[in-house]
N, CA, C and O atoms as CSV, one atom per row, in Angstrom:
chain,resi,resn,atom,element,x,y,z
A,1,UNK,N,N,-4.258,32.269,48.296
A,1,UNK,CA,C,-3.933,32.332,49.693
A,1,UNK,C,C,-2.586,31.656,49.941
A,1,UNK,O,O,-2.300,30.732,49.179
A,2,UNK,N,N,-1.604,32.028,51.026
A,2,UNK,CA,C,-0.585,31.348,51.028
A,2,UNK,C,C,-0.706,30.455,51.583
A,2,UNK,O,O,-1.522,30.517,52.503
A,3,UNK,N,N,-0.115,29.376,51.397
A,3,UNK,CA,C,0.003,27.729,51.763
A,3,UNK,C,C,0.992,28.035,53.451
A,3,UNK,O,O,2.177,28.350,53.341
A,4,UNK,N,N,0.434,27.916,54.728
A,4,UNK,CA,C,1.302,27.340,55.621
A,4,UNK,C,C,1.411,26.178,56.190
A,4,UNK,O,O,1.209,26.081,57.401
A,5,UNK,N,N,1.804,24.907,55.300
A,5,UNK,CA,C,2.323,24.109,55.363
A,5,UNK,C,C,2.493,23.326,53.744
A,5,UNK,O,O,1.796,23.656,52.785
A,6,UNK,N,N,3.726,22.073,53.683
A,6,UNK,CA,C,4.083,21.612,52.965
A,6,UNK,C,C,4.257,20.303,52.842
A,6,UNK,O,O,4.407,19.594,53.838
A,7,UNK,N,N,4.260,19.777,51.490
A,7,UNK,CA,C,3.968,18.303,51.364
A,7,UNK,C,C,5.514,18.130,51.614
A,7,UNK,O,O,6.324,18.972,51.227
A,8,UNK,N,N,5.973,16.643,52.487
A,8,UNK,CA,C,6.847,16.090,52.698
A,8,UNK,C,C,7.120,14.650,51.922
A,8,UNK,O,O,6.172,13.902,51.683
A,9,UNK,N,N,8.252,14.367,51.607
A,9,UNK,CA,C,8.203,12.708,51.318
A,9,UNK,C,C,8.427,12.051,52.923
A,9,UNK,O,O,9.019,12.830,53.670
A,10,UNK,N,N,8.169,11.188,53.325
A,10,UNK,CA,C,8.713,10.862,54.853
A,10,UNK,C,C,10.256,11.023,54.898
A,10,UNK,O,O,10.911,11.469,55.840
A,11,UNK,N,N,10.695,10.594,53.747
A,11,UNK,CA,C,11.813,10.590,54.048
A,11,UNK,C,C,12.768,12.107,54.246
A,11,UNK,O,O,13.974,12.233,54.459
A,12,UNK,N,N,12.004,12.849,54.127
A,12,UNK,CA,C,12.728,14.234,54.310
A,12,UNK,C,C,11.827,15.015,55.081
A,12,UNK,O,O,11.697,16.212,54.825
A,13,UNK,N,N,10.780,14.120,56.589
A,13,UNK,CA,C,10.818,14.644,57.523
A,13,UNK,C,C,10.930,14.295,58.493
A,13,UNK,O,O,10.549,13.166,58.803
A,14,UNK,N,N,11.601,15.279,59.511
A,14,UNK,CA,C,12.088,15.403,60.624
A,14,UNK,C,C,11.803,15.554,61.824
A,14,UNK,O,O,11.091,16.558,61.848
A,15,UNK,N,N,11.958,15.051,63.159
A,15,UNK,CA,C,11.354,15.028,64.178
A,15,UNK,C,C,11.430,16.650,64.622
A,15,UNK,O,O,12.068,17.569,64.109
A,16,UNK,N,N,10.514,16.633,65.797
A,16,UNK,CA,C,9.853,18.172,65.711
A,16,UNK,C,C,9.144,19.134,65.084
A,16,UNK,O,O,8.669,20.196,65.486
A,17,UNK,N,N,9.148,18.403,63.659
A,17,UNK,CA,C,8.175,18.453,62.684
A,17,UNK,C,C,6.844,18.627,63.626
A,17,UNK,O,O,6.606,18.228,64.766
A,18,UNK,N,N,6.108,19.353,62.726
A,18,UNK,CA,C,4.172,19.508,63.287
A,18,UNK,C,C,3.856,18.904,62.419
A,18,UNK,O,O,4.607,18.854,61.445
A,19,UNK,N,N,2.551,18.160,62.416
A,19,UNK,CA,C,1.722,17.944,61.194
A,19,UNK,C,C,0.506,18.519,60.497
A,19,UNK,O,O,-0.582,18.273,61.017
A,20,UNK,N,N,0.538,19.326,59.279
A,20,UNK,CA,C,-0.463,20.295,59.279
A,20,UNK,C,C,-1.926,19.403,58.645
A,20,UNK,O,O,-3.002,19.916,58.338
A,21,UNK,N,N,-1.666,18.390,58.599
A,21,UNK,CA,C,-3.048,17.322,58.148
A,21,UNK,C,C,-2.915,16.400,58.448
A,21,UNK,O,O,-1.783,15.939,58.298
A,22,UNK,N,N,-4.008,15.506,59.082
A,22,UNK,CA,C,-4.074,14.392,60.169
A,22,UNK,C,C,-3.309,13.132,58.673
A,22,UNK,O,O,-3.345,13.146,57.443
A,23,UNK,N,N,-2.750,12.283,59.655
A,23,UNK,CA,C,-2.315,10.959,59.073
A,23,UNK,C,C,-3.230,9.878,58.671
A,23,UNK,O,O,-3.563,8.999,59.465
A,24,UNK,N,N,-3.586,9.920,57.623
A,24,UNK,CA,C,-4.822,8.590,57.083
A,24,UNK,C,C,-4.150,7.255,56.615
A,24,UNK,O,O,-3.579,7.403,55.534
A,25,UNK,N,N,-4.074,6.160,57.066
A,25,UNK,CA,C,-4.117,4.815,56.717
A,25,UNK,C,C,-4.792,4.370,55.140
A,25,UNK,O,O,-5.481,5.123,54.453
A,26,UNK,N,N,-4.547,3.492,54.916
A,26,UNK,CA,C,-4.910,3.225,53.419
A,26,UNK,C,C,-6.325,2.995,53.443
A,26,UNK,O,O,-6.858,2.939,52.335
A,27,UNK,N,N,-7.382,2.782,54.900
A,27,UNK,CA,C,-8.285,2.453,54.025
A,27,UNK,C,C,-8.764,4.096,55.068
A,27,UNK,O,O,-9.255,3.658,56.108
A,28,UNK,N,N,-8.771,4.902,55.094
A,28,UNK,CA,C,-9.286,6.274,55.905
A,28,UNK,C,C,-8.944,6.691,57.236
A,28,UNK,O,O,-8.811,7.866,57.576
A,29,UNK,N,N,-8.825,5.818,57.879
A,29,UNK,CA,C,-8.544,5.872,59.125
A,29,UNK,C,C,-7.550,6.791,60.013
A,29,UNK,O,O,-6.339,6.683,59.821
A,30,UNK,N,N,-7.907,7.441,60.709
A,30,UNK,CA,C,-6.870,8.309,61.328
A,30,UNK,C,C,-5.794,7.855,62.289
A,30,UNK,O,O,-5.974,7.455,63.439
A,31,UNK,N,N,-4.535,7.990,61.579
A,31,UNK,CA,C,-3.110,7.635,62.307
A,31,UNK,C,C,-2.676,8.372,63.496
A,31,UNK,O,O,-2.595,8.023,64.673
A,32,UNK,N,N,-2.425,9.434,62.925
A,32,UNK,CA,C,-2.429,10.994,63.528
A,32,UNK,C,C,-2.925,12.043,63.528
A,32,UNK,O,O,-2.322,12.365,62.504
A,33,UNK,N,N,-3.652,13.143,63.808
A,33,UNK,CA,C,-4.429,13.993,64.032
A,33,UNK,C,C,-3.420,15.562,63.445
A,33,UNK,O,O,-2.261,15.721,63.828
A,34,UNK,N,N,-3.836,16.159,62.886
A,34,UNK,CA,C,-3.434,17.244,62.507
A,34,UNK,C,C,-2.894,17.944,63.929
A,34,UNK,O,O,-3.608,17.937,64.932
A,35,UNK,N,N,-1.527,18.565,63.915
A,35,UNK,CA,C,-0.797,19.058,64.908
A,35,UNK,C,C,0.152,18.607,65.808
A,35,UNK,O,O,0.751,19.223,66.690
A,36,UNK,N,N,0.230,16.995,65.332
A,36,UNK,CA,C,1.066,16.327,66.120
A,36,UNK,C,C,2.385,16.483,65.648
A,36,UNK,O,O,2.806,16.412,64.493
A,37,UNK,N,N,3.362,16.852,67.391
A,37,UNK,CA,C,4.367,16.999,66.791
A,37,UNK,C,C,4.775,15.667,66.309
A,37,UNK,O,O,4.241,14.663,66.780
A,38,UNK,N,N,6.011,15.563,65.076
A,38,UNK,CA,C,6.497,14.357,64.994
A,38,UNK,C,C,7.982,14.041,65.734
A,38,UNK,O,O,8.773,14.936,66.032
A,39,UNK,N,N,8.216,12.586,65.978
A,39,UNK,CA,C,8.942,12.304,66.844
A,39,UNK,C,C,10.019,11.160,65.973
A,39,UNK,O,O,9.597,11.018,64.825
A,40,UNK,N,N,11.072,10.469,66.196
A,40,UNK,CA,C,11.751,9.633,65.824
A,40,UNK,C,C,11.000,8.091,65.301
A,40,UNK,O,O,11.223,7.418,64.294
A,41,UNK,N,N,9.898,7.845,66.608
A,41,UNK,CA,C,8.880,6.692,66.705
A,41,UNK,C,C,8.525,6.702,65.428
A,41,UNK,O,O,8.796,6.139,64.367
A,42,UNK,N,N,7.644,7.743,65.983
A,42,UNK,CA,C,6.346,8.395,65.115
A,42,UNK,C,C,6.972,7.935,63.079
A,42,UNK,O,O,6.353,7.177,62.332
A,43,UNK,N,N,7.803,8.411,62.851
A,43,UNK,CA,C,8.390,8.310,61.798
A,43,UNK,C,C,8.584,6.781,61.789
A,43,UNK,O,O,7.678,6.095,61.316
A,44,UNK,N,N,9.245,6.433,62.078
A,44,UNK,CA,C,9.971,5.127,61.635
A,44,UNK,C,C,8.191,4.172,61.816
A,44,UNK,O,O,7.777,3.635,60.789
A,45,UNK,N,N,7.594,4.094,62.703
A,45,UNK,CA,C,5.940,3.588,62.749
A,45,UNK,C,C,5.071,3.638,61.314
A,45,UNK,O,O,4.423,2.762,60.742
A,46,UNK,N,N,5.374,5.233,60.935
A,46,UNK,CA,C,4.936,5.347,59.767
A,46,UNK,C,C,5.558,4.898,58.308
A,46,UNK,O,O,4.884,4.990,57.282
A,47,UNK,N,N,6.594,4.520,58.314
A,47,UNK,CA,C,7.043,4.120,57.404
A,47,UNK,C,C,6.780,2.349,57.295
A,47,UNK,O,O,6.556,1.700,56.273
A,48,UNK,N,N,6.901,1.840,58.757
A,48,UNK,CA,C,6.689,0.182,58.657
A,48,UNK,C,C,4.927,0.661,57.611
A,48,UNK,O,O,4.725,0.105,56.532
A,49,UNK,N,N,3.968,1.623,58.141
A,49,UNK,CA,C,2.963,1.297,57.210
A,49,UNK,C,C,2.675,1.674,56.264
A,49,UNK,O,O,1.527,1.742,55.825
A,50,UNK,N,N,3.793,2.043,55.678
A,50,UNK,CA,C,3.533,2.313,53.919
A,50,UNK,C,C,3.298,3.548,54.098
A,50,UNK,O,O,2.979,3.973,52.988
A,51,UNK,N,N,3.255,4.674,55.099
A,51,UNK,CA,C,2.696,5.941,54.550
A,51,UNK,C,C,4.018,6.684,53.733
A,51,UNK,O,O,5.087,6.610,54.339
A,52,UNK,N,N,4.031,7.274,52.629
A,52,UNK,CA,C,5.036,8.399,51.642
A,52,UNK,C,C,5.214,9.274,51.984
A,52,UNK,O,O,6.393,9.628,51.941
A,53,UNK,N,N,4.160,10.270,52.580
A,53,UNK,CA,C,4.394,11.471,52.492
A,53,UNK,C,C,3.620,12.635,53.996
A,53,UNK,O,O,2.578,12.310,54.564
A,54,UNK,N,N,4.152,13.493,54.240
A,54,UNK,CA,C,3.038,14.264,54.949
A,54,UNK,C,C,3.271,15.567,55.149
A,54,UNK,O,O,4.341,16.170,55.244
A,55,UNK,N,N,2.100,15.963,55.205
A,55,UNK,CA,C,1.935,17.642,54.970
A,55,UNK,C,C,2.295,18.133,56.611
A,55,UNK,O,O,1.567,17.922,57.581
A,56,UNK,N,N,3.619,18.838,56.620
A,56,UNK,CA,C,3.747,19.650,57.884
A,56,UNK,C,C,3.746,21.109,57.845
A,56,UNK,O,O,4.078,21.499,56.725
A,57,UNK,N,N,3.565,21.791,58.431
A,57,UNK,CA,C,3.569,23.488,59.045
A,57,UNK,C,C,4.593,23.902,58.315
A,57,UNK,O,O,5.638,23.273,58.484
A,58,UNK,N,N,4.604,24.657,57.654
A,58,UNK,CA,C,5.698,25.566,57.141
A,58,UNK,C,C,5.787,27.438,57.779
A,58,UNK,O,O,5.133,28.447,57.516
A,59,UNK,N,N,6.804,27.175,58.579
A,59,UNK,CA,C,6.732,28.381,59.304
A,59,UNK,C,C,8.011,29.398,58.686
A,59,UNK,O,O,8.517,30.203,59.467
A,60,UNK,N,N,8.456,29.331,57.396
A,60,UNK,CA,C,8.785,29.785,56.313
A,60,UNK,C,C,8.843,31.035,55.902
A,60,UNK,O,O,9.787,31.659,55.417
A,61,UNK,N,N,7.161,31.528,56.264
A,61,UNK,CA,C,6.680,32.067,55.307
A,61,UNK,C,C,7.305,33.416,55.773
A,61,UNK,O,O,7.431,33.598,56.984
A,62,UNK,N,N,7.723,34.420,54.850
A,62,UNK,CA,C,8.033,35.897,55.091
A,62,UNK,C,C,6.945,36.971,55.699
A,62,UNK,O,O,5.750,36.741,55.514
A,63,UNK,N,N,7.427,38.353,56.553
A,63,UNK,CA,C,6.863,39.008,57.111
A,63,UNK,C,C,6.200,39.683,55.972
A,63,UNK,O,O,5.008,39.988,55.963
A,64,UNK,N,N,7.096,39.915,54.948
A,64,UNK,CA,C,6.103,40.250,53.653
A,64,UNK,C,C,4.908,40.080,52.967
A,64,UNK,O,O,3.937,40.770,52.658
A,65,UNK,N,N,5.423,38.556,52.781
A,65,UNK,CA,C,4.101,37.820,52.076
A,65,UNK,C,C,3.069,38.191,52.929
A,65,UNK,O,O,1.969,38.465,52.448
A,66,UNK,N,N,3.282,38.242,54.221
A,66,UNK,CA,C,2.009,37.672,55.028
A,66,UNK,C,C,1.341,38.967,54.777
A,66,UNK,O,O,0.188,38.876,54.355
A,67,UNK,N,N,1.912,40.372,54.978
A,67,UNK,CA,C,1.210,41.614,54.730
A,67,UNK,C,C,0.980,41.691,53.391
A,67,UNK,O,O,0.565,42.765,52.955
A,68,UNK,N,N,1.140,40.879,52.724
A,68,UNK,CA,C,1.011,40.861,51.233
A,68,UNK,C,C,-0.338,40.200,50.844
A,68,UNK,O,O,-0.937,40.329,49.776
A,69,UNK,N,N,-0.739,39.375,52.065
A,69,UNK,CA,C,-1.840,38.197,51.801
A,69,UNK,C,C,-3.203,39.065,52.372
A,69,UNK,O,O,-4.288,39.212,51.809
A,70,UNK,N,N,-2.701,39.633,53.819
A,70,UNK,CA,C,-3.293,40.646,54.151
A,70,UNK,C,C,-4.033,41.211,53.709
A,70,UNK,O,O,-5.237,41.193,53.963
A,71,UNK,N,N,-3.198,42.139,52.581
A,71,UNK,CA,C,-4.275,43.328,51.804
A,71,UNK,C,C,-5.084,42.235,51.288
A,71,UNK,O,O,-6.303,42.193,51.455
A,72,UNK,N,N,-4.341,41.250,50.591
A,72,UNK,CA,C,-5.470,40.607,49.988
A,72,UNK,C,C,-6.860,40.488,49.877
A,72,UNK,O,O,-7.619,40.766,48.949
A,73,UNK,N,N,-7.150,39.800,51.528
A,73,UNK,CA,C,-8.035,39.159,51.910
A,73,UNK,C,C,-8.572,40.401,51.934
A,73,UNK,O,O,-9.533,40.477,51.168
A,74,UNK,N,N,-8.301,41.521,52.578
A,74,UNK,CA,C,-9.083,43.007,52.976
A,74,UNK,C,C,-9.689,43.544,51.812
A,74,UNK,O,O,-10.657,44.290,51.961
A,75,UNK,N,N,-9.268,43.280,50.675
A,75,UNK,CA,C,-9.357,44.151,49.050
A,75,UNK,C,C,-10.405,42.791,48.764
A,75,UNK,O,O,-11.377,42.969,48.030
A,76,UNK,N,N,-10.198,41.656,49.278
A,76,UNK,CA,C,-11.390,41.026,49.016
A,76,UNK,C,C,-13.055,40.827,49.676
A,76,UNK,O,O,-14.180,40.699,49.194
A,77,UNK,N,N,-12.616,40.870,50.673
A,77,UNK,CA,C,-13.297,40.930,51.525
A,77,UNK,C,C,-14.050,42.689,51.284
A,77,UNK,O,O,-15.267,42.845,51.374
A,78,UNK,N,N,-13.509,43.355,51.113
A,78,UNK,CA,C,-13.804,44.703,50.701
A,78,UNK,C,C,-15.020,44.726,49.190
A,78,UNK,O,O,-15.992,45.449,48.970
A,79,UNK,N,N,-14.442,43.667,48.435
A,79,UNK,CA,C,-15.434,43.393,47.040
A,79,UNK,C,C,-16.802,42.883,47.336
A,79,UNK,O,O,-17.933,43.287,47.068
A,80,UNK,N,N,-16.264,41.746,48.050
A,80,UNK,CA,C,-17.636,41.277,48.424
A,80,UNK,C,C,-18.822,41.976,49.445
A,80,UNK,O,O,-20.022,41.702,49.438
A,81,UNK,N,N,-18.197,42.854,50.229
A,81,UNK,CA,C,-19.046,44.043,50.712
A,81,UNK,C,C,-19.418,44.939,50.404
A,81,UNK,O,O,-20.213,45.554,51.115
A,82,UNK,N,N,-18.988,45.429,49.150
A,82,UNK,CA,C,-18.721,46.886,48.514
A,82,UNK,C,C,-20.345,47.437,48.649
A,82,UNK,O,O,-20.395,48.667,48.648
A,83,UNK,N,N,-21.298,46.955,48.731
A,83,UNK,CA,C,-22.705,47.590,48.753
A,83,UNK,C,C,-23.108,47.913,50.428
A,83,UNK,O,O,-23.150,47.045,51.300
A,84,UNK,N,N,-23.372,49.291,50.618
A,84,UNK,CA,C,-23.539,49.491,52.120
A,84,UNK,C,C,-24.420,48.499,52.810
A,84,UNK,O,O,-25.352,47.862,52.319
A,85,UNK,N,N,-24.036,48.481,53.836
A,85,UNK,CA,C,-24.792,47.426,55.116
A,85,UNK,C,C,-26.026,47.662,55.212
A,85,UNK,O,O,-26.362,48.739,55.703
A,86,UNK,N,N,-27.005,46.743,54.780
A,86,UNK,CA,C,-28.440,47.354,54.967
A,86,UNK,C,C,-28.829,47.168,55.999
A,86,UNK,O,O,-29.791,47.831,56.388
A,87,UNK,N,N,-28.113,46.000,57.006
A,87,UNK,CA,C,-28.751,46.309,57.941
A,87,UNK,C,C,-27.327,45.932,59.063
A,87,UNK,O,O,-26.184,46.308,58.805
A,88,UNK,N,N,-27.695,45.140,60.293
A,88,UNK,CA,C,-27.016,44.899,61.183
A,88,UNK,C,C,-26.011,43.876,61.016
A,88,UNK,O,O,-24.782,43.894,61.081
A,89,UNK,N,N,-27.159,42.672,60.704
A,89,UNK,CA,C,-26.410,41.516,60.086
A,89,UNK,C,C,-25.437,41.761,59.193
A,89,UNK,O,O,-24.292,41.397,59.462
A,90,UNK,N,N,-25.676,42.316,58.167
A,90,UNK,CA,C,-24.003,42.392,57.243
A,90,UNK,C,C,-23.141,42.859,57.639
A,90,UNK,O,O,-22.082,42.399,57.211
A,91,UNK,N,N,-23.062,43.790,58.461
A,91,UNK,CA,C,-21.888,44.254,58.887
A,91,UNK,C,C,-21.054,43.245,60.061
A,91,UNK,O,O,-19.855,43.005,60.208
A,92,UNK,N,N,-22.232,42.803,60.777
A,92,UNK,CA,C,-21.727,41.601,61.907
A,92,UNK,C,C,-20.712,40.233,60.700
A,92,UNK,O,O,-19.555,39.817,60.768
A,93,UNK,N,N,-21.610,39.991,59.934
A,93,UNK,CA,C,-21.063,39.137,59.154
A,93,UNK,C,C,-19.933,39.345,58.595
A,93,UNK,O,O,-19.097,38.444,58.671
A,94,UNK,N,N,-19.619,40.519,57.920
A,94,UNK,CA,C,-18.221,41.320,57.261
A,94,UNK,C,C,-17.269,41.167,58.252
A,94,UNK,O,O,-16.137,40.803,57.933
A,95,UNK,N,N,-17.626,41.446,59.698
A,95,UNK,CA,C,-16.168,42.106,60.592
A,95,UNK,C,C,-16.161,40.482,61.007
A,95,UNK,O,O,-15.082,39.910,61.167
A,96,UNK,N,N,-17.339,39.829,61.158
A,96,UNK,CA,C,-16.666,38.280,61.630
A,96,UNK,C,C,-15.668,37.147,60.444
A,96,UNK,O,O,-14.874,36.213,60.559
A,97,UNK,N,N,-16.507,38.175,58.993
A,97,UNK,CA,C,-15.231,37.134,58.333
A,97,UNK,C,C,-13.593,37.989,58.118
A,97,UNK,O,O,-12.555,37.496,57.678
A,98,UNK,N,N,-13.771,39.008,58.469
A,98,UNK,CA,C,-12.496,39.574,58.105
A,98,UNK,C,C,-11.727,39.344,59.214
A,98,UNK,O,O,-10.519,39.408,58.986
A,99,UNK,N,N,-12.266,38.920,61.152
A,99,UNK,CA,C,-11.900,38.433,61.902
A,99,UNK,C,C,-10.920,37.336,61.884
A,99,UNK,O,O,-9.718,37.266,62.139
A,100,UNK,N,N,-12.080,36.262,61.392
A,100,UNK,CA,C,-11.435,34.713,60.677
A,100,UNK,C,C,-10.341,34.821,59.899
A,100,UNK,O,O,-9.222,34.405,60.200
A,101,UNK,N,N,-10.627,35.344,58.957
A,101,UNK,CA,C,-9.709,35.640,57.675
A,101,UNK,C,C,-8.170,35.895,58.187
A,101,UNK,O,O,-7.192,35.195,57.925
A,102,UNK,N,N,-8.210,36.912,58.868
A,102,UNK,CA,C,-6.942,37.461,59.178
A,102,UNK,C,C,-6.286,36.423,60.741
A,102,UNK,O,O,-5.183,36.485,61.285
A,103,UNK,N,N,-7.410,35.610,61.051
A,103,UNK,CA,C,-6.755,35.172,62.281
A,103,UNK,C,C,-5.687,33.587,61.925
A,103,UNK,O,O,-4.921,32.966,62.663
A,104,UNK,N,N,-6.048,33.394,60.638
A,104,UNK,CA,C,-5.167,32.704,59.893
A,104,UNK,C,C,-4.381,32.961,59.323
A,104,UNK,O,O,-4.049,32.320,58.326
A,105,UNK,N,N,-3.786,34.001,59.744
A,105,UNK,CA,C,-3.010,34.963,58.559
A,105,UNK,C,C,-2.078,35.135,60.050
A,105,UNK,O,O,-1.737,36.316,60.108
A,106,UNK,N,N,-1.731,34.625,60.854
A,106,UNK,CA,C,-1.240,34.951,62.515
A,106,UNK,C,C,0.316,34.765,62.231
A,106,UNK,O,O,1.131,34.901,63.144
């Protein structure tokens, strides 16, 4: 699956930055919450506490890949269904994960 987002060192990120995974403290604790944008503060805060690194949004990714990831999921999602719907439920289940699937794929 393609990765949309990427590991950062702090030091090579930048305000306006998103964060694609919440900020944990050394002993678990949540700093920041996945999605926060980052700010000038925000950075320099995190560095007084020792944090290295953080995973932000990578909005990167090509119109390609993404139709590329696409079939993917469909050719997979297609395997794992390949035996007709015996009943209601599988098919509800199929179109709700191919729903999901692709709604991450945005």
């Amino acid at each position: 699956m393609i990765s949309r987002y990427k590991q950062l060192d702090l030091d090579d990120a930048e305000a306006g930055m998103v964060l694609a995974a919440a900020v944990l403290d050394h002993q678990g604790s949540v700093l920041l919450p996945a999605g926060a944008p980052l700010t000038e503060a925000l950075l320099t805060s995190m560095r007084r506490r020792a944090i290295d690194s953080v995973s932000v949004v990578d909005d990167a990714i090509s119109s390609e890949d993404l139709a590329r990831e696409r079939e993917l999921v469909a050719a997979r999602l297609a395997k794992l269904f390949r035996l007709p719907a015996a009943n209601e439920a599988n098919a509800l289940l199929q179109a709700q994960l191919t729903a999901y699937r692709m709604e991450s794929l945005q």
